[in-house]
Steps between C-alpha positions, in 0.01 A plus 500: 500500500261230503194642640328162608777446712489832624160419649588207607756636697274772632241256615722263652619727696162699594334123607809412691512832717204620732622794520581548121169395402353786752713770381343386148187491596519849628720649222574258198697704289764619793516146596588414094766739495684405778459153453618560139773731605373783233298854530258451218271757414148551638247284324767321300477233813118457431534204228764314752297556786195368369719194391640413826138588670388269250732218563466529896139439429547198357504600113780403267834648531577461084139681396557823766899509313365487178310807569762693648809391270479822250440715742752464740751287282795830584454501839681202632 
């Protein structure tokens, strides 16, 4: 699974959705796994959360899935 496009997904669909992006705002990682359709384990979701909190704040998508990539690379 590409892992960029992952986020990319993730955000799109976070900016595009009020209530999405509250539900993340409240509790990222629940909101990741049921937009992702998987039950990762706790603190495995902390590398793509950052990422997509990273990305929603304006920073680039490719640097926050370069820093996730190994660490989540068999979850999707």
């Amino acid at each position: 699974m590409d892992i960029k496009a992952k986020v990319e997904e993730l955000v799109g669909k976070i900016k595009n959705d009020k209530s999405l992006g509250e539900e993340f705002k409240n509790d990222p990682e629940k909101t990741i796994e049921k937009l992702a359709g998987v039950d990762i384990p706790d603190g495995a979701l902390d590398k793509l959360v950052d990422g997509v909190k990273a990305a929603l704040a304006g920073g680039k998508i490719a640097d926050a899935a370069s820093s996730i990539k190994d660490k989540l690379k068999n979850l999707f």
